[in-house]
PATOR-737046 format. One record per residue (C-alpha): residue in three letters; x, z, y; residue number from 1. Coordinates in steps of 0.25 Angstrom, whole numbers, plus 5000, padded with zeros to 4 digits. Example, Ala and Ser with C-alpha at 12.3 -4.5 7.8 and 13.67 -1.06 7.14 Angstrom:
<pts>
{resn->ALA	px->5049	pz->5031	py->4982	resi->1} $
{resn->SER	px->5055	pz->5029	py->4996	resi->2} $
</pts>
This chain:
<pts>
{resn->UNK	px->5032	pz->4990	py->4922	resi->1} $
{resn->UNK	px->5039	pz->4979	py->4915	resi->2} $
{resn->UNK	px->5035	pz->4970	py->4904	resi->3} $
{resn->UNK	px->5037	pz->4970	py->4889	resi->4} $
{resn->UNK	px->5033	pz->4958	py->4881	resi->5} $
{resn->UNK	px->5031	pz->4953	py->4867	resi->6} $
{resn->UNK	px->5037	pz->4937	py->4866	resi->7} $
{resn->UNK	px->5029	pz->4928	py->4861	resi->8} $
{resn->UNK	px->5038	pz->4915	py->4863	resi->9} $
{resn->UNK	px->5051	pz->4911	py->4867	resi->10} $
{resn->UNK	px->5050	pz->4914	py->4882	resi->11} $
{resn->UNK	px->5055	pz->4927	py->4881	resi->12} $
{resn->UNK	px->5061	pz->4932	py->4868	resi->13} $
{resn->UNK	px->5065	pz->4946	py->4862	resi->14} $
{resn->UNK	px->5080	pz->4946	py->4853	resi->15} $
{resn->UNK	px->5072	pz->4948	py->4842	resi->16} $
{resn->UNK	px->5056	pz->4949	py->4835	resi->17} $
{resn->UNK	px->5052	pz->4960	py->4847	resi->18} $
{resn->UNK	px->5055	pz->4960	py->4861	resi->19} $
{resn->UNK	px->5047	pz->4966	py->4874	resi->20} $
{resn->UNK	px->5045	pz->4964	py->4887	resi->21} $
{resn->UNK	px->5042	pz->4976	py->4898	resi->22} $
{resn->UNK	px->5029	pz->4980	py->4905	resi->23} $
{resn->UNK	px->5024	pz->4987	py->4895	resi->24} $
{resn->UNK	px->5024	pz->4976	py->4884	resi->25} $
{resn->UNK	px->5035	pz->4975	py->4874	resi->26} $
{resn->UNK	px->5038	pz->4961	py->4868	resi->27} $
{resn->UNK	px->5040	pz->4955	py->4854	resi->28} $
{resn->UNK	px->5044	pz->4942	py->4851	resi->29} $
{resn->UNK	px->5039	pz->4930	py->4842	resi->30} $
{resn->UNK	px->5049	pz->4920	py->4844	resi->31} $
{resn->UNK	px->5061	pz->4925	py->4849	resi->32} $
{resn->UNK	px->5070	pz->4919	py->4858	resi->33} $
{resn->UNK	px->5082	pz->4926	py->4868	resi->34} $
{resn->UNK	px->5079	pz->4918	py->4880	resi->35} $
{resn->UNK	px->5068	pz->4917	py->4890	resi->36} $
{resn->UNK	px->5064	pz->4907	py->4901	resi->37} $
{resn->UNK	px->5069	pz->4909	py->4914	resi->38} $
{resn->UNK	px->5059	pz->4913	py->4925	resi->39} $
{resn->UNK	px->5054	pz->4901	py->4933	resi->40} $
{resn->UNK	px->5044	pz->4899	py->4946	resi->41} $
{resn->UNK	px->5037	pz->4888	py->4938	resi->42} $
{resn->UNK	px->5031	pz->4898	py->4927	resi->43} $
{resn->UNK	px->5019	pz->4897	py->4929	resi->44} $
{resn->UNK	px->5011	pz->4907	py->4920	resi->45} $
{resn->UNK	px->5016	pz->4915	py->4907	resi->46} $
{resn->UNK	px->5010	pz->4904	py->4898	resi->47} $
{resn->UNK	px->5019	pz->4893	py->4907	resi->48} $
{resn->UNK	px->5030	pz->4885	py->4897	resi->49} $
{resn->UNK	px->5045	pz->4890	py->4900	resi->50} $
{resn->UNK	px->5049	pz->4880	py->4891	resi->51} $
{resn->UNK	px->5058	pz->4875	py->4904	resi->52} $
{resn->UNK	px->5063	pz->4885	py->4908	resi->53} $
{resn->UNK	px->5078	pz->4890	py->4905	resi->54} $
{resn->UNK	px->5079	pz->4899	py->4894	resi->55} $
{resn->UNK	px->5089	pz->4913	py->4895	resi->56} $
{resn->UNK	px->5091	pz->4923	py->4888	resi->57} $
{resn->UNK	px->5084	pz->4936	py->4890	resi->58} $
{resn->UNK	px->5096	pz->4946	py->4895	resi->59} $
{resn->UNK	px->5094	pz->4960	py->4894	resi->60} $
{resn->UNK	px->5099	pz->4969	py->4881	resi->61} $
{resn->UNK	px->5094	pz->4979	py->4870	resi->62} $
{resn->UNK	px->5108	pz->4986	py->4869	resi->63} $
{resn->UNK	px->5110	pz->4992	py->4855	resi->64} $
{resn->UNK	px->5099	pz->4995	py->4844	resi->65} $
{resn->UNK	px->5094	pz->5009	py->4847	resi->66} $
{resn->UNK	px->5102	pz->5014	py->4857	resi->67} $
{resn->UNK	px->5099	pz->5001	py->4867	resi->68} $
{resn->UNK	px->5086	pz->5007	py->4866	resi->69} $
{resn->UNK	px->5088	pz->5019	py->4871	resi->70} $
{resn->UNK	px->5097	pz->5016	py->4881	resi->71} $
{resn->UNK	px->5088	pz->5008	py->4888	resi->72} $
{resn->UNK	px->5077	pz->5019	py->4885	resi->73} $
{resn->UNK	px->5084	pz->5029	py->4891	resi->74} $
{resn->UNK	px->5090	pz->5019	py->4905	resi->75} $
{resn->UNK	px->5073	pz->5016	py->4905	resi->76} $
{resn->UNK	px->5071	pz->5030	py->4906	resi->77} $
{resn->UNK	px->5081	pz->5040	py->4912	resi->78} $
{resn->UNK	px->5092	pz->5032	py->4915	resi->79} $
{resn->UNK	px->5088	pz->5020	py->4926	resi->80} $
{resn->UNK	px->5071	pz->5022	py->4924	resi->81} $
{resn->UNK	px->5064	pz->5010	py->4922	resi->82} $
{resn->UNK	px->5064	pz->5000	py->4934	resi->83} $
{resn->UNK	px->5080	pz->5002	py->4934	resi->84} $
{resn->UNK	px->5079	pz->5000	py->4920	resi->85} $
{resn->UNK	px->5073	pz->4988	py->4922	resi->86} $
{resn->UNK	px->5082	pz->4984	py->4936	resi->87} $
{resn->UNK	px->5096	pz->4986	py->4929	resi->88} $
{resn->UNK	px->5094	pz->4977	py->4918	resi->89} $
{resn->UNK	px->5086	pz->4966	py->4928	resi->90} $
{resn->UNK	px->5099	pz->4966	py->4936	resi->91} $
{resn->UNK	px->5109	pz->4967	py->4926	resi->92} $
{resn->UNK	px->5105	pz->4953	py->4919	resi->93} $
{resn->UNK	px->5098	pz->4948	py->4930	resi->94} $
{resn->UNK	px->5083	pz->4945	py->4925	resi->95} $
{resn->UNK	px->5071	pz->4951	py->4925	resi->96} $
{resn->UNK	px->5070	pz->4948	py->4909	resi->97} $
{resn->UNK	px->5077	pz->4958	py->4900	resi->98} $
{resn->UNK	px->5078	pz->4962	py->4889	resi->99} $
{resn->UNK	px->5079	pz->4977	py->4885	resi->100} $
{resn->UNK	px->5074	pz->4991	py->4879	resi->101} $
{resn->UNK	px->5061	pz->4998	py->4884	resi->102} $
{resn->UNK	px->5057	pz->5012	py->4880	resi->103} $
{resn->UNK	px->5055	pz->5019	py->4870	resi->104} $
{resn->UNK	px->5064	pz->5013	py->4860	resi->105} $
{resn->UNK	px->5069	pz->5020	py->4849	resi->106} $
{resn->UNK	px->5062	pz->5024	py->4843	resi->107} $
{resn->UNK	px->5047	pz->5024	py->4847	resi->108} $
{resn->UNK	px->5050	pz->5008	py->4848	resi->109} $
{resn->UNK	px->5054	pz->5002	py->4838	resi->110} $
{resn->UNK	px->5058	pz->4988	py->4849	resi->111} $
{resn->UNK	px->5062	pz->4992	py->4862	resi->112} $
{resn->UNK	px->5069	pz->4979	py->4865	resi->113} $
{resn->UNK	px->5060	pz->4970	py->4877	resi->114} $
{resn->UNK	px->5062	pz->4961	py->4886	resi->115} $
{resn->UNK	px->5057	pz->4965	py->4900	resi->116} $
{resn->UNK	px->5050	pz->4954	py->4911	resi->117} $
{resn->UNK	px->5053	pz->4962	py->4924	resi->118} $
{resn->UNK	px->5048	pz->4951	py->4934	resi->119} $
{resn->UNK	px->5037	pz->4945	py->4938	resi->120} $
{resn->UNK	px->5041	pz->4932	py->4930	resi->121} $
{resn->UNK	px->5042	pz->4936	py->4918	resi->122} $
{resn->UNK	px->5030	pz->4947	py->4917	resi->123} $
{resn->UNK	px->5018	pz->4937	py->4917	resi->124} $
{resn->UNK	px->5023	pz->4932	py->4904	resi->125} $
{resn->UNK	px->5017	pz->4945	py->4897	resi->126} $
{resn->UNK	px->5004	pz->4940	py->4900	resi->127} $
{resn->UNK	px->5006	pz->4927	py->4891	resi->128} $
{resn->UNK	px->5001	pz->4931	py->4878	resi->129} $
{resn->UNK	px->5008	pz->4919	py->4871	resi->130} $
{resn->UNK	px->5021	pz->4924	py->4876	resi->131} $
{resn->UNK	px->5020	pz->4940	py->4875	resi->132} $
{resn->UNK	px->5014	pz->4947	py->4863	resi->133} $
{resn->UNK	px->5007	pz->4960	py->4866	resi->134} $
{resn->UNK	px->5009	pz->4969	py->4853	resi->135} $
{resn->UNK	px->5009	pz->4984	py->4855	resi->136} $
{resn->UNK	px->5018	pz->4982	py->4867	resi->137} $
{resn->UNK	px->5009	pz->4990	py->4878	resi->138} $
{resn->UNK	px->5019	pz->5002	py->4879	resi->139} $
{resn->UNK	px->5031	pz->4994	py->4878	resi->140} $
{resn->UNK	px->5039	pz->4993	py->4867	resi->141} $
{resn->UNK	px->5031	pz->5004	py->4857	resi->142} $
{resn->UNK	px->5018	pz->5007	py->4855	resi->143} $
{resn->UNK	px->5011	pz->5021	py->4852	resi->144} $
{resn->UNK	px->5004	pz->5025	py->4838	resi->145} $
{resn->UNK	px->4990	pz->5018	py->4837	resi->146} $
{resn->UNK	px->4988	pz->5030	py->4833	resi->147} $
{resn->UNK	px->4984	pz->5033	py->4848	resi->148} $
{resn->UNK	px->4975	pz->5023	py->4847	resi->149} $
{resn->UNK	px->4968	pz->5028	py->4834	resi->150} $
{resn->UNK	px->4977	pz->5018	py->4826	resi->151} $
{resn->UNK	px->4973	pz->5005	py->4833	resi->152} $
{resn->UNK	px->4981	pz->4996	py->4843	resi->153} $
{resn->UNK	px->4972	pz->4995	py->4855	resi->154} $
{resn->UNK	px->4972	pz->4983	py->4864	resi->155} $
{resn->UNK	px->4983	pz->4985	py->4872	resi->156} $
{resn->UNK	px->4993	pz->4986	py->4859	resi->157} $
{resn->UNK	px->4989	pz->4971	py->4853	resi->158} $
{resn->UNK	px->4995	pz->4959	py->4854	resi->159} $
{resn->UNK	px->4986	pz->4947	py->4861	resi->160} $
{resn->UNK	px->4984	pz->4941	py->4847	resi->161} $
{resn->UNK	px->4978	pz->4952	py->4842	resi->162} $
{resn->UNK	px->4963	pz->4951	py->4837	resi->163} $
{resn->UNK	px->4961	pz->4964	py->4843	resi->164} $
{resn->UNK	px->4967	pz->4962	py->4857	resi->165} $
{resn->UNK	px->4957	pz->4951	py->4861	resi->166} $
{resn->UNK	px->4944	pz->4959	py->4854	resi->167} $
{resn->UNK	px->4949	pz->4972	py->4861	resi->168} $
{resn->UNK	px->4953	pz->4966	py->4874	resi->169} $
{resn->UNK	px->4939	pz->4958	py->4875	resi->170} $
{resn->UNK	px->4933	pz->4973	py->4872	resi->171} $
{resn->UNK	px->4940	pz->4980	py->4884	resi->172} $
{resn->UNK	px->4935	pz->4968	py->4893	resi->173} $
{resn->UNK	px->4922	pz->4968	py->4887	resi->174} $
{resn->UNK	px->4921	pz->4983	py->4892	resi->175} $
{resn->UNK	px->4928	pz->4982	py->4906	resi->176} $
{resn->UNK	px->4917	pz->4969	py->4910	resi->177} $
{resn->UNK	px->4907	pz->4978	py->4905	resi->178} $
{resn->UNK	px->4912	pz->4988	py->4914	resi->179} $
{resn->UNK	px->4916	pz->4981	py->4927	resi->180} $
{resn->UNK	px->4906	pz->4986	py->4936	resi->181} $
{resn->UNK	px->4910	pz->5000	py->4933	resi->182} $
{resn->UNK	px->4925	pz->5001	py->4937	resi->183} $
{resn->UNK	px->4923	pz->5002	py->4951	resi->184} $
{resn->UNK	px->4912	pz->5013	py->4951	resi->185} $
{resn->UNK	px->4917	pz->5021	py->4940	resi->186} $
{resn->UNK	px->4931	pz->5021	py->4945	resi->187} $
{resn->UNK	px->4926	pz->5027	py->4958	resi->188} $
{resn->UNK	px->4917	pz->5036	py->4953	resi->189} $
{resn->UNK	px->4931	pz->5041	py->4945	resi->190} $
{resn->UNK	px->4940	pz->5038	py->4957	resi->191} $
{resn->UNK	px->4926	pz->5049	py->4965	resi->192} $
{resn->UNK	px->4926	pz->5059	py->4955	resi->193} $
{resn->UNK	px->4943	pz->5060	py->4956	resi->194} $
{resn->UNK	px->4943	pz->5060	py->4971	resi->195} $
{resn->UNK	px->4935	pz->5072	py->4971	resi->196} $
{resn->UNK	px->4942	pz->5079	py->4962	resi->197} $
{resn->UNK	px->4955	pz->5076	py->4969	resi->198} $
{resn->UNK	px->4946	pz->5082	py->4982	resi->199} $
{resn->UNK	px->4942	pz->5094	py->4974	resi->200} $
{resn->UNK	px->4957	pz->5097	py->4970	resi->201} $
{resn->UNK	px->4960	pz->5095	py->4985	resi->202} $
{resn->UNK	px->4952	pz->5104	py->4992	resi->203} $
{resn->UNK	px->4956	pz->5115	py->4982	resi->204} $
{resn->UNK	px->4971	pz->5116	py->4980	resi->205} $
{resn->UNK	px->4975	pz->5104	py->4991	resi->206} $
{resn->UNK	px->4981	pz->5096	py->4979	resi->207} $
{resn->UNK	px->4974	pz->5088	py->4969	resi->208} $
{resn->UNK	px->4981	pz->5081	py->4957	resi->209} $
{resn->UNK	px->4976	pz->5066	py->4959	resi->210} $
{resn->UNK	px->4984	pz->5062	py->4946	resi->211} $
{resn->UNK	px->4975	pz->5071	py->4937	resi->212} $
{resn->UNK	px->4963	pz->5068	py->4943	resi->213} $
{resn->UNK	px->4964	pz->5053	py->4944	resi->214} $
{resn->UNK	px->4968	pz->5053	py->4929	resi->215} $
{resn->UNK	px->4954	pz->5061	py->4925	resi->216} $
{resn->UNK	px->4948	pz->5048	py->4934	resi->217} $
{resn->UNK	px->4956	pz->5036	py->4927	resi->218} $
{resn->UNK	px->4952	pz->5045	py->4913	resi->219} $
{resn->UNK	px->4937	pz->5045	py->4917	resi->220} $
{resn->UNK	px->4936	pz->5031	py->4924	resi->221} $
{resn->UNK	px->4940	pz->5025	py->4910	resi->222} $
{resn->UNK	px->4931	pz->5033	py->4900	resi->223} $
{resn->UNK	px->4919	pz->5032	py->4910	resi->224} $
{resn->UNK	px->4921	pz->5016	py->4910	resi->225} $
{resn->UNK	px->4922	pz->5017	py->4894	resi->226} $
{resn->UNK	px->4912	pz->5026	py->4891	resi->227} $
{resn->UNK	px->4901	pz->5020	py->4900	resi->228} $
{resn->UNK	px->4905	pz->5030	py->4911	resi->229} $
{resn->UNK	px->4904	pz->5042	py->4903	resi->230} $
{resn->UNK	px->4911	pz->5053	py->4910	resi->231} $
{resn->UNK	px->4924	pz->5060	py->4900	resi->232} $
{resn->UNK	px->4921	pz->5072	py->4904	resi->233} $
{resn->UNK	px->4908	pz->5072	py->4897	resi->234} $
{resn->UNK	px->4915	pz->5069	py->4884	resi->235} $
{resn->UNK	px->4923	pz->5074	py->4874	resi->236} $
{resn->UNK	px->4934	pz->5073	py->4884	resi->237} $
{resn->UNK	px->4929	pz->5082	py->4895	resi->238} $
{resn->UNK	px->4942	pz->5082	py->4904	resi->239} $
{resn->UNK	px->4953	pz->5078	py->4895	resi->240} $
{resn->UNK	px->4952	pz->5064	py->4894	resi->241} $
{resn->UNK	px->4964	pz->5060	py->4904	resi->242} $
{resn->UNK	px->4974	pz->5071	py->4895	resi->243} $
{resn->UNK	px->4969	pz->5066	py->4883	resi->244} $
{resn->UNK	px->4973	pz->5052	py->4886	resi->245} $
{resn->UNK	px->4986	pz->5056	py->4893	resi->246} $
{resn->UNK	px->4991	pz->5063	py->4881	resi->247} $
{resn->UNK	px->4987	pz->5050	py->4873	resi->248} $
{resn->UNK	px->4996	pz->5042	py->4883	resi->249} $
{resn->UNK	px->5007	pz->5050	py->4885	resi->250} $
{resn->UNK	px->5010	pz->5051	py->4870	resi->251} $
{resn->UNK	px->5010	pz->5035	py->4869	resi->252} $
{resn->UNK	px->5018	pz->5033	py->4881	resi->253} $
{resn->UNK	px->5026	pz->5044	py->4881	resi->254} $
{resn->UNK	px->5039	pz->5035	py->4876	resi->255} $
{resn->UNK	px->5037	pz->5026	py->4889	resi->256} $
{resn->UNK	px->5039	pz->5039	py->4898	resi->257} $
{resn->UNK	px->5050	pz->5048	py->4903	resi->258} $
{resn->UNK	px->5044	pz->5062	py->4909	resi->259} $
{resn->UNK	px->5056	pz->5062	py->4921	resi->260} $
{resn->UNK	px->5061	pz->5073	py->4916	resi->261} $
{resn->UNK	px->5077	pz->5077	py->4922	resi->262} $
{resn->UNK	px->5088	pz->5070	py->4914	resi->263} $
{resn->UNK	px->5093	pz->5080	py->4904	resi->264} $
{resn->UNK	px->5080	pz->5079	py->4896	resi->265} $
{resn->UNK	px->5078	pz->5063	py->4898	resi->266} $
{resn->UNK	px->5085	pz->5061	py->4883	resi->267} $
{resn->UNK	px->5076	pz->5072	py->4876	resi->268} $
{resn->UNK	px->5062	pz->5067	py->4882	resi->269} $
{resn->UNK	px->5068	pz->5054	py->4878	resi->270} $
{resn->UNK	px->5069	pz->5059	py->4864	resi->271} $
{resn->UNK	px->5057	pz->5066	py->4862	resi->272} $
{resn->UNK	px->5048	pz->5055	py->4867	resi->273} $
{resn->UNK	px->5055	pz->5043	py->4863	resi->274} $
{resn->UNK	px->5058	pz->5047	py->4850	resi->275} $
{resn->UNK	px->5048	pz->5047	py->4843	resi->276} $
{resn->UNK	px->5033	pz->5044	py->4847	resi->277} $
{resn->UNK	px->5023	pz->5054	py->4849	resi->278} $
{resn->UNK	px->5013	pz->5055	py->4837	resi->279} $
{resn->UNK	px->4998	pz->5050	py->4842	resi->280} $
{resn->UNK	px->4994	pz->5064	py->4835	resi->281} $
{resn->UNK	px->4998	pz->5070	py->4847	resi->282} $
{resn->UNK	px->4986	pz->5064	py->4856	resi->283} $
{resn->UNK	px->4977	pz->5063	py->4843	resi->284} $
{resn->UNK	px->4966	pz->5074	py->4847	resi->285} $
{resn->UNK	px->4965	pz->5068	py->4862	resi->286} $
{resn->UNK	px->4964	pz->5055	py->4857	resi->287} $
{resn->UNK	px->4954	pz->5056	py->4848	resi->288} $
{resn->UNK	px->4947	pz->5063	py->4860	resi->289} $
{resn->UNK	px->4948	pz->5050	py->4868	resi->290} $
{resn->UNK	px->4944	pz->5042	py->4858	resi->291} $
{resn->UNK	px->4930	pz->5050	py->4854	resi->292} $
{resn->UNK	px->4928	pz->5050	py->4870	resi->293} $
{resn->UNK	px->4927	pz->5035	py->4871	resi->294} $
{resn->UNK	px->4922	pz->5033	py->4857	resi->295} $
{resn->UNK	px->4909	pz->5041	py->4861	resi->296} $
{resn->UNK	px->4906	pz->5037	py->4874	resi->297} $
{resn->UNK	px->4913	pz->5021	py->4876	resi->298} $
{resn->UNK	px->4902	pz->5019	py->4866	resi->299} $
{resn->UNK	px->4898	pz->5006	py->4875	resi->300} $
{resn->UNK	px->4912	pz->5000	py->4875	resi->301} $
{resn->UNK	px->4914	pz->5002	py->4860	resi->302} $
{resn->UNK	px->4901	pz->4995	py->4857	resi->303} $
{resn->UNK	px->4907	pz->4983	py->4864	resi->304} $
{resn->UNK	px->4919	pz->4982	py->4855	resi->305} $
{resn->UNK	px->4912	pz->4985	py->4842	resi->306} $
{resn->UNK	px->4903	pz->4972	py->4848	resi->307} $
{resn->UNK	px->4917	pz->4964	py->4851	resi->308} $
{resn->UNK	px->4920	pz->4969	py->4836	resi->309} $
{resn->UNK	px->4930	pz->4979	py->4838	resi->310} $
{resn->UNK	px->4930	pz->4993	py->4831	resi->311} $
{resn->UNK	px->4923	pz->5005	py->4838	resi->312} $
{resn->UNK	px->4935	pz->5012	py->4836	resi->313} $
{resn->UNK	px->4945	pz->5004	py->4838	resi->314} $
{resn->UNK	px->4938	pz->4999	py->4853	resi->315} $
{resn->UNK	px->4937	pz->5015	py->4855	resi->316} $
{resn->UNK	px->4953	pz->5016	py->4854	resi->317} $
{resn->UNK	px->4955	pz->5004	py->4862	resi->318} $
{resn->UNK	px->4946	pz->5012	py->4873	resi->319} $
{resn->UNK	px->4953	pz->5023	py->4873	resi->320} $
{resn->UNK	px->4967	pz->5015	py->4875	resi->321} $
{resn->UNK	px->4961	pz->5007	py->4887	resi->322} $
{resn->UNK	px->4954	pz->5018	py->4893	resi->323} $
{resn->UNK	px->4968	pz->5027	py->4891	resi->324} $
{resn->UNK	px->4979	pz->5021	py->4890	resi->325} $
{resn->UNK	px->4976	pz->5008	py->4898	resi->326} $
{resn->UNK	px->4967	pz->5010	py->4909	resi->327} $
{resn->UNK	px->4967	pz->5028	py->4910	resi->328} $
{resn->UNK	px->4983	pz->5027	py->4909	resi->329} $
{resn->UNK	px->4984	pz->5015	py->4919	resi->330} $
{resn->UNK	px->4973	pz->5022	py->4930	resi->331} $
{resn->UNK	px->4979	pz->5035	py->4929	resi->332} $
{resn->UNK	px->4993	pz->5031	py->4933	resi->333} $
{resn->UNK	px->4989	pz->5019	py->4943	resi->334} $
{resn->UNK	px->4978	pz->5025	py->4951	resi->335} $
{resn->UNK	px->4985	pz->5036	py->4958	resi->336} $
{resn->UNK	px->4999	pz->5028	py->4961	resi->337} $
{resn->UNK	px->4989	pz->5018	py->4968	resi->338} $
{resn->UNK	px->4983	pz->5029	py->4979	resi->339} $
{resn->UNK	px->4998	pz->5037	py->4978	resi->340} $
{resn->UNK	px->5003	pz->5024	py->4984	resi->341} $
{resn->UNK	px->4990	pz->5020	py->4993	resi->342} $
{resn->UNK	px->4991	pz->5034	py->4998	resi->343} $
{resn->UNK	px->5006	pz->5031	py->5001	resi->344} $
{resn->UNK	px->5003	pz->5018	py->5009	resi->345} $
{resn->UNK	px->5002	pz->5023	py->5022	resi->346} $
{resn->UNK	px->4988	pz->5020	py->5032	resi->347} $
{resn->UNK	px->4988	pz->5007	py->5036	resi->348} $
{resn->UNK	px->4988	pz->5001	py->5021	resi->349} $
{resn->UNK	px->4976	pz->5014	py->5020	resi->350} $
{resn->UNK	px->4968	pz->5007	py->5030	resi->351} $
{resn->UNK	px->4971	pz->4992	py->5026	resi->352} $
{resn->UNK	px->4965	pz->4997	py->5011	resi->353} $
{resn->UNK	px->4954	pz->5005	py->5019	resi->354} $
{resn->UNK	px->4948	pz->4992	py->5025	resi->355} $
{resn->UNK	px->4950	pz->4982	py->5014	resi->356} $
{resn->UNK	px->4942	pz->4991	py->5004	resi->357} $
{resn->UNK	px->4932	pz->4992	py->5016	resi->358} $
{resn->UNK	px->4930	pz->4978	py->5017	resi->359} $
{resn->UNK	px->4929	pz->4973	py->5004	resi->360} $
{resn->UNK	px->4921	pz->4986	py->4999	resi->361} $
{resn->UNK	px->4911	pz->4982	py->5010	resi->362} $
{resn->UNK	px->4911	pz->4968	py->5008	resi->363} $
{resn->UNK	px->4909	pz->4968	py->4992	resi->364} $
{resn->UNK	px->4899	pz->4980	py->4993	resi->365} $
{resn->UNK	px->4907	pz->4989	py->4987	resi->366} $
{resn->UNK	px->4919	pz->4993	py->4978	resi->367} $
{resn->UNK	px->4918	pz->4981	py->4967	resi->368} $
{resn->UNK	px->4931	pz->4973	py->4958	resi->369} $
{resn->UNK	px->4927	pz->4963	py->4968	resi->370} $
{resn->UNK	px->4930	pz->4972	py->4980	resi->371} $
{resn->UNK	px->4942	pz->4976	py->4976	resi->372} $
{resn->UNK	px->4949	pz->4960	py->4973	resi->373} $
{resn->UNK	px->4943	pz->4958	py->4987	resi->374} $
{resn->UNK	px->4955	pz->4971	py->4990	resi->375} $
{resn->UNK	px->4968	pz->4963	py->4992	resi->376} $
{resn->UNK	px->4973	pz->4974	py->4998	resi->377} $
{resn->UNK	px->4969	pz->4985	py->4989	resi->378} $
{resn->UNK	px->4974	pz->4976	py->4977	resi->379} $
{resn->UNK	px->4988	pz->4976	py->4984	resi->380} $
{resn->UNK	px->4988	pz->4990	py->4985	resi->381} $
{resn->UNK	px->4986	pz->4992	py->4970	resi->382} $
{resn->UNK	px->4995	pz->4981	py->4966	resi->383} $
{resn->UNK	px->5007	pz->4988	py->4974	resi->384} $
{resn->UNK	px->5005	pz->5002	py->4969	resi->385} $
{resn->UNK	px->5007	pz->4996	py->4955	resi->386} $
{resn->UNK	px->5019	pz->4990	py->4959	resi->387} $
{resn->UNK	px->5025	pz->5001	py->4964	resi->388} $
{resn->UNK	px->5019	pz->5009	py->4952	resi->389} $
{resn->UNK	px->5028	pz->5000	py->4944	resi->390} $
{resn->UNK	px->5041	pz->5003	py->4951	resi->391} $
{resn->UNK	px->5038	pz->5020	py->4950	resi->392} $
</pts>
């Protein structure tokens, strides 16, 4: 991923009131300026002064209003794909600070233009709120209906400054703390209750589609930490809970993806999801389904935020994005790269995981948070498949 951000002083600075910058955080800018300090060993932190470093401007190009847009759209997409995208234009002007188009643009985005930290140097300046404003960039450049949400911004759509964001963040935290001591023995129960259906399959047609069967786990882990373990199935949900929340994605995100399909239809899947976006009414009923799951039965969590002073059902929606979009969406595609690649890794590192889980396991009497910062090796392991899960 790259970084998109939102300029808050003259460090970085869009051409004009918006600007972006690429991981998936898009930039606008509240006193403009066209240059940016140079990179320097002695930066210290995010927050450190710049003031004496030499200033240059950013390089990098828009092209043409419009077609600009969509000529950078379609190189992003079909022509180069995205690490090339991203390794013409670090080479052509020789930095690793550029300024250019992202996807969508014209006409789901009403900005497309960003600039784009691609190192290491740049990046940690994303996490300095004084610098980098954080409104409605979490896809990028656009933002879906809040009618997805039931017509609020949810957490992850606000700026810092925001009353909101710090009553809602303190919320999410308040429920995690409550919760710590049941991530470890729930998401193995989940983690049991898959392996044994991935068995099942096995023994019956010798072939079992992991991908499926993790994603009803990633589904169930979340609602059962939410909803004071209560299994979906046992809801209004019964089985459909993980479909009901891919279609809710997929009609969000669906600008920000290509389906691979041979070059002769690359400009009319262009056209017909990057036209226009799609209507929220298309995922409405499912939706409303999600939302009347965790409304009924995350009955504990939602008394903590009507406590903090937030509105039952604006918490209920907030929920429902965590549970879905953030953590459901981030375990589903992680998890199964991360035994893909550990499976790939050949005996030796097998055993060397093998006898550090051991130890530590025994030593710290079982599988704990503690345990596993104690698991150097493990960490690495994980580290690396994100890594490489970057570069795919």
């Amino acid at each position: 991923m790259i970084s998109l951000i939102k300029n808050k002083i003259n460090h970085l600075a869009p051409p004009t009131h918006h600007y972006s910058s690429l991981l998936l955080l898009p930039l606008s800018s509240k006193h403009t300026s066209s240059t940016m300090a140079a990179p320097s060993s002695e930066t210290k932190s995010p927050s450190s002064s710049n003031t004496q470093l030499p200033l240059k401007p950013i390089p990098g190009s828009y092209g043409m209003p419009f077609f600009g847009a969509i000529s950078d759209r379609h190189n992003y997409f079909y022509h180069q794909g995205r690490d090339k995208f991203f390794a013409t234009r670090i080479e052509k002007h020789n930095s690793t600070v550029i300024r250019t188009n992202m996807p969508p643009g014209p006409f789901i985005s009403s900005d497309p233009r960003v600039v784009a930290l691609l190192d290491g140097a740049s990046f940690p300046i994303l996490f300095d709120n004084d610098k980098v404003e954080k409104l409605n960039v979490l896809d990028g450049t656009f933002m879906p209906s809040t009618k997805f949400t039931g017509g609020f911004r949810v957490c992850a759509y606000l700026d810092t400054t925001e009353p909101n964001h710090a009553l809602i963040k303190q919320f999410f935290l308040n429920v995690l703390a409550k919760r710590k001591d049941s991530f470890v023995p729930l998401f193995r129960n989940c983690l049991q209750e898959s392996f044994a259906e991935i068995e099942d399959q096995l023994s019956k047609n010798t072939k079992a589609d992991f991908n499926t069967v993790f994603s009803d786990a990633s589904f169930n882990f979340m609602f059962r930490l939410f909803c004071d373990g209560k299994d979906p199935s046992q809801t209004n949900l019964g089985s459909k809970g993980p479909k009901l929340v891919d279609t809710w994605l997929l009609f969000q995100l669906a600008p920000l993806a290509t389906l691979g399909l041979p070059k002769i239809f690359n400009y009319i899947e262009d056209f017909l999801i990057r036209t226009l976006p799609f209507p929220a009414c298309l995922t409405k009923s499912g939706y409303k389904n999600l939302y009347e799951a965790f409304k009924t039965h995350a009955t504990t969590a939602l008394d903590e935020a009507e406590k903090l002073g937030l509105k039952r059902n604006e918490a209920c929606h907030n929920v429902v994005f965590t549970a879905g979009f953030n953590a459901y969406g981030g375990l589903k595609n992680q998890f199964p790269y991360v035994l893909k690649w550990l499976g790939l890794s050949g005996e030796k590192l097998h055993a060397d995981l093998a006898r550090e889980v051991r130890r530590v396991v025994n030593d710290e009497g079982g599988v704990t948070f503690t345990a596993l910062e104690n698991m150097p090796l493990v960490k690495s392991v994980v580290y690396e498949v994100i890594r490489v899960m970057i570069h795919l």
